[in-house]
C-alpha positions in Angstrom: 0.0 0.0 0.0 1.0 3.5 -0.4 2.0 5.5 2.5 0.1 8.5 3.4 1.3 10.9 5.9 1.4 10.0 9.6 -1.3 10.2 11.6 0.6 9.1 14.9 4.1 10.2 15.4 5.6 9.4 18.9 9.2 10.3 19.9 11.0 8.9 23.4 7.4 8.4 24.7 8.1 7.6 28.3 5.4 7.1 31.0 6.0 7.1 35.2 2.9 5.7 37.4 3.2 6.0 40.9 2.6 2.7 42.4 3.0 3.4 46.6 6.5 4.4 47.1 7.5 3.3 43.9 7.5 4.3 40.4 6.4 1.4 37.6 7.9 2.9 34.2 5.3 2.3 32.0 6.6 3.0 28.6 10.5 3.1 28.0 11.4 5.6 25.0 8.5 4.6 22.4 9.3 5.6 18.7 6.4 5.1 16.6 4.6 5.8 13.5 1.3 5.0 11.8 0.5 6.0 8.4 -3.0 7.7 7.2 -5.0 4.3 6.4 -3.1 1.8 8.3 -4.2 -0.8 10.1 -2.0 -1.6 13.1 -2.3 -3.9 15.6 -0.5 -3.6 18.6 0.3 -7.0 20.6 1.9 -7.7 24.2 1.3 -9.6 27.3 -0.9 -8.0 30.2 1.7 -4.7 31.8 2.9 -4.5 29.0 2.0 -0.6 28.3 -0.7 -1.6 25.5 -3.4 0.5 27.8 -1.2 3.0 28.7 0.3 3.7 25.4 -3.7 4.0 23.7 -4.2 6.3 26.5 -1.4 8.9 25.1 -1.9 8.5 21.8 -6.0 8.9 22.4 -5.1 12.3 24.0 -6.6 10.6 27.3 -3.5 11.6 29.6 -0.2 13.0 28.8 3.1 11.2 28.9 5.9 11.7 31.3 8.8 12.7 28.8 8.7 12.6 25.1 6.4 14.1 22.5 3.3 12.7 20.5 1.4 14.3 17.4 -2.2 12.8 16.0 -2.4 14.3 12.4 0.1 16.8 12.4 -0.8 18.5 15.8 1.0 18.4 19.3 -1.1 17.1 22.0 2.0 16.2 24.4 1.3 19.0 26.7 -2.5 20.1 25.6 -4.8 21.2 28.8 -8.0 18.8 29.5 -10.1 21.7 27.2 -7.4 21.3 24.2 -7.7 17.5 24.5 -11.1 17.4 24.7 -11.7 19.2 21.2 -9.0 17.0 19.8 -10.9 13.7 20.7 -13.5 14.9 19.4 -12.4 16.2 16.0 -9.8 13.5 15.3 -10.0 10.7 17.4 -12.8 7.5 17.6 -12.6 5.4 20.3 -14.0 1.7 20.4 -13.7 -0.3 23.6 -14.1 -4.1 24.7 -17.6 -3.3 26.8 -18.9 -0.7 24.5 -19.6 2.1 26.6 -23.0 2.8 25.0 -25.1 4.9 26.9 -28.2 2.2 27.9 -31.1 4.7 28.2 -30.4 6.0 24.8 -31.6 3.8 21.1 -28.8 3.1 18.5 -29.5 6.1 16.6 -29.1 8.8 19.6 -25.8 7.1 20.7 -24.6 7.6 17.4 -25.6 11.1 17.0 -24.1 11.9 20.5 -20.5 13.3 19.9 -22.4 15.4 17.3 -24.1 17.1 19.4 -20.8 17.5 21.2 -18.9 18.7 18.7 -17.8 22.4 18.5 -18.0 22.9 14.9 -20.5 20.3 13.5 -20.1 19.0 10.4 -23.1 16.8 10.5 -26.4 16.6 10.8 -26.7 14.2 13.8 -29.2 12.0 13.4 -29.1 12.1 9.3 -25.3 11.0 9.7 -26.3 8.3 12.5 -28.3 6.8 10.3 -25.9 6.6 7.5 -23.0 4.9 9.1 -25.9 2.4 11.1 -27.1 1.6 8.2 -23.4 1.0 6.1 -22.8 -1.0 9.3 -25.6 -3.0 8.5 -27.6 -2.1 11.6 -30.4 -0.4 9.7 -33.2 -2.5 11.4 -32.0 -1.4 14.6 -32.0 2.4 15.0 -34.5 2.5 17.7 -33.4 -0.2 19.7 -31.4 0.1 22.9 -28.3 -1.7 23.8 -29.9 -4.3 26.3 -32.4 -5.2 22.9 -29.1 -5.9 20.8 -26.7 -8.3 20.4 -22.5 -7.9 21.6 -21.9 -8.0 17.9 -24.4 -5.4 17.2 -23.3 -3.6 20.2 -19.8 -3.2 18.9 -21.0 -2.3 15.9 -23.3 0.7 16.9 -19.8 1.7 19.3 -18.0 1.4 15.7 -20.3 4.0 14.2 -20.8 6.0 17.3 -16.7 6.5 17.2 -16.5 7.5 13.1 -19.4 9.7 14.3 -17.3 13.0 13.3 -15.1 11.1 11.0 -12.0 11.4 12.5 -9.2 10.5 10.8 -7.8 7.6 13.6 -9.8 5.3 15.2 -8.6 3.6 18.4 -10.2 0.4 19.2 -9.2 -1.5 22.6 -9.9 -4.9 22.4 -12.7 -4.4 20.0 -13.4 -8.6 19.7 -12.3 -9.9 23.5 -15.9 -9.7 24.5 -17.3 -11.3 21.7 -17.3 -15.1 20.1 -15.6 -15.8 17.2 -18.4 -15.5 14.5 -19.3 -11.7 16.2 -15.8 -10.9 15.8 -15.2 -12.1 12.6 -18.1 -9.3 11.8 -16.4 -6.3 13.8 -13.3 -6.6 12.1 -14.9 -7.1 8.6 -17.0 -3.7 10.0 -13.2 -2.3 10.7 -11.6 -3.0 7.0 -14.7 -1.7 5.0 -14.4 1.5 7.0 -10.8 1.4 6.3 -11.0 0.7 2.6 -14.0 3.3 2.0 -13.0 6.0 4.2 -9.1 5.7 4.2 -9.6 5.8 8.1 -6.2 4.9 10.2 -7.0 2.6 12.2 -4.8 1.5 15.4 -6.1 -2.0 17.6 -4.9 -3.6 20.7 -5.5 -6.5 21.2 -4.5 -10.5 22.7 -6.5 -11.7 19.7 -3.9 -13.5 16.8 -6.2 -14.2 14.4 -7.2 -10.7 14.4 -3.5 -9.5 14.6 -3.0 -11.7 11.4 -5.5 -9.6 9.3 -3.4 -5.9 9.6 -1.4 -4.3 7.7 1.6 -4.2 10.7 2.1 -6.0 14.4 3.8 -3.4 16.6 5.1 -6.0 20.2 5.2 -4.0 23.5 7.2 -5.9 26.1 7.8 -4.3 29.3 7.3 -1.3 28.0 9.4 -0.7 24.9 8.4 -1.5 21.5 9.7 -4.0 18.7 8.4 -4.5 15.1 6.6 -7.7 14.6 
């Protein structure tokens, strides 16, 4: 494939956590890059830095040393406000349990970070319905999460996240709450959005047969990073 620009740059990304009297260095000096409309999956045993590392790059805390851009801007030292507007203009976020809001149907989760947004570029419920029904979910807009599905679930999270169509979506586990058939569809969900949007798209993930289907494996081990 043919490399765009980088959507994620991260130089000497280091990260301290205070653990009692003791500091746990979570990330040791991460170098990384990941090209506009890439699929990456990054791999590594449990405290390894896989969370902690999709926390800095998500813009959802700031590292200890070291400097990270998402498309072309600086968050490495953003306040909360600055962060929050650059979630919401360039970042999607998927996680394993789906965070939908329960009270709310398909349709208004997706419209949500719309209505959120400080410079919408979307009719909210018009572009809900658009990426529920690309996602195959059409039959569903009025139906809360507790009336769905995991698979459907992580699908309306999928379109809930391209919401704003940002151009990196972050997905945390997106299949380890699912079986095998339901995951099958979530990634399939992931590659379409990939191949017709030209979205980047970054996963963690213990799942190897999902691993096996992106473009790169990037290992975290102890918190420094090899090429797979």
């Amino acid at each position: 494939m043919v490399l765009g620009h980088a959507v994620i740059r991260a130089q000497g990304l280091e990260k301290e956590l205070p653990l009692g009297h003791t500091v746990v260095r979570a990330l040791r000096g991460v170098d990384m890059q990941v090209y506009a409309g890439e699929m990456v999956c990054v791999v590594g045993p449990s405290g390894s830095g896989k969370s902690t590392l999709l926390g800095l790059i998500g813009g959802l805390d700031t590292p200890t040393r070291g400097t990270i851009e998402i498309d072309g801007v600086d968050i490495s030292r953003m306040n909360e406000d600055q962060l929050t507007e650059v979630r919401n203009e360039k970042i999607g976020f998927i996680f394993q349990f789906f965070n939908l809001i329960p009270t709310l149907t398909a349709l208004e989760n997706v419209a949500l970070p719309i209505h959120f947004a400080a410079k919408p570029r979307f009719k909210p419920e018009q572009r809900a319905k658009q990426l529920l029904t690309a996602l195959g979910l059409e039959d569903r807009l009025r139906h809360r999460p507790s009336e769905l599905s995991g698979g459907q679930q992580q699908r309306v999270a999928i379109a809930r996240a391209l919401a704003n169509n940002p151009p990196l979506l972050l997905a945390d586990e997106p299949t380890g709450n699912l079986d095998s058939e339901s995951g099958a569809l979530v990634l399939d969900a992931l590659q379409q959005i990939r191949r017709e949007a030209g979205t980047t798209v970054v996963i963690v993930t213990h799942d190897s047969l999902l691993a096996k289907r992106t473009d790169r494996v990037l290992k975290l081990i102890d918190g420094v990073m090899h090429a797979g």
